[in-house]
N, C-alpha and C positions, 0 to 999 in steps of 0.2 A: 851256453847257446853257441851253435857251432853259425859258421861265415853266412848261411846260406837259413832265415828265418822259416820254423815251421808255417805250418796250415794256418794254426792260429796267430798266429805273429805277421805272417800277411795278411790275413784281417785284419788285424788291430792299425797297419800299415795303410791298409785300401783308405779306411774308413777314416783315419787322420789325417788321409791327403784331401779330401773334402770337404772336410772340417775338423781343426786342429782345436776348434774351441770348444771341442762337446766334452762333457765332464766325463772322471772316469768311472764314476753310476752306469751311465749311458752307454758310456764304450764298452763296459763290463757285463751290462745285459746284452748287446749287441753280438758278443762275441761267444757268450754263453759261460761266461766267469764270473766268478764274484770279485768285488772290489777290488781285496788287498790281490791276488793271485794279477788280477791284471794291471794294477798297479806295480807289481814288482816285474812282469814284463814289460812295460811300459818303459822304469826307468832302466832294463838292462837294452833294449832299443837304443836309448839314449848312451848311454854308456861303452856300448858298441859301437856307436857312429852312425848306423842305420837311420837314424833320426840325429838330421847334423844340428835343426834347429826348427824355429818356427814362427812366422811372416804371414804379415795382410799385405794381401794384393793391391794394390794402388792401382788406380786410372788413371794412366799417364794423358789422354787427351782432359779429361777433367778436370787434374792439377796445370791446365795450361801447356802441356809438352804435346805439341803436335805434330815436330818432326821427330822423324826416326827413322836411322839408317845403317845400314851394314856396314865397315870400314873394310879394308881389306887393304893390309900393311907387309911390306916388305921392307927390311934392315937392310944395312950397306952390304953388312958381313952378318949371317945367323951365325957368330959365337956365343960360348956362354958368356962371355962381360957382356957382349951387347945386347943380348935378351935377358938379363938379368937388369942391364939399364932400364932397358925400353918396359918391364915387366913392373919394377915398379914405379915408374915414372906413372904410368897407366893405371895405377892404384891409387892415384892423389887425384883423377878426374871424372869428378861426382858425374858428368855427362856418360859417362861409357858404364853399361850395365853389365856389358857380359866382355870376354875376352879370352877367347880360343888359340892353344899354338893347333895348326894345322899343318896337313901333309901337302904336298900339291906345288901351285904358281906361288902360289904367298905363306910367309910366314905366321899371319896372326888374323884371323878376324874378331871387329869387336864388334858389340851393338850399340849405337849410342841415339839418347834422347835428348832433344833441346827445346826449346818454346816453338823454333821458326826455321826456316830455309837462313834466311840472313844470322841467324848465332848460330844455327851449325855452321857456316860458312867464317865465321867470326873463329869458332870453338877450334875447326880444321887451321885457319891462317895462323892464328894468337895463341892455340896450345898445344895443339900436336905437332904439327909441320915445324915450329919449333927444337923438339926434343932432336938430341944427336941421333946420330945411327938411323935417321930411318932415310928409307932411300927412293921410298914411291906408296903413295896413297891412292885406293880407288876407291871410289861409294858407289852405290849402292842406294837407293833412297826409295823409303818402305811406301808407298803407298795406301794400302789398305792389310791389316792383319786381321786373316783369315780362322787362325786357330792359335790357341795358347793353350797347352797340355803343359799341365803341372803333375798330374797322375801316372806315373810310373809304369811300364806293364810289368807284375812282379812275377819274378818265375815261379813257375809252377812248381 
């Protein structure tokens, strides 16, 4: 399988990013294969990295996490020690979902969820603002989210 997945293999793609729980019967008629033939594409997806894994979506207002905000972090000094610090310092806090190096004003944005305004406010005092090296924090605070695209656009 070369870098770049044929016709059928972005199907088989489209349709597991909608649902990653449909069997592979299902995916196999869908796609106009039998079984074993899309089962062994299946796990060469997987085995390529194309398919890194596979998650149920949570409701973060549901499980109680109402706030949610963009961080936007600048280091003393962006070297490699101190972004390798700050990199996985950032890996041990279950609050931050996502974590971008970026080009631009700031070194890094993260996304981060918490119950409330007062533990994020808690989260930013007591565990980030904390850590060494960082030299300026801005937020960001989400309001209302408008779209969550999980579906890839696959090229053509």
């Amino acid at each position: 399988m070369s870098k770049y997945p044929d016709s059928v293999d972005r199907k088989i793609l489209s349709i597991l990013e909608k649902n990653a729980r449909i069997s592979n019967a299902e995916l196999a008629e869908k796609v106009n294969l039998s079984p074993t033939p899309c089962l062994r594409r299946l796990r060469k997806l997987e085995s390529t990295g194309l398919i890194r894994g596979y998650a149920a979506l949570l409701d973060e207002k549901a499980l109680g996490l109402q706030a949610s905000a963009l961080l936007f972090v600048n280091l003393e000094k962006n070297n490699k020690e101190n972004a390798e610090q700050f990199e996985a310092a950032v890996k041990l806090l279950p609050e931050v979902l996502e974590c971008f190096v970026v080009a631009g004003r700031h070194d890094y944005v993260l996304r981060i969820v918490t119950r409330d305004l007062d533990d994020y406010a808690r989260f930013i005092k007591e565990r980030l603002a904390v850590l060494e090296k960082i030299a300026d924090l801005e937020s960001i605070i989400i309001l209302k989210q408008i779209l969550l695209q999980k579906n890839l656009p696959l090229p053509v």
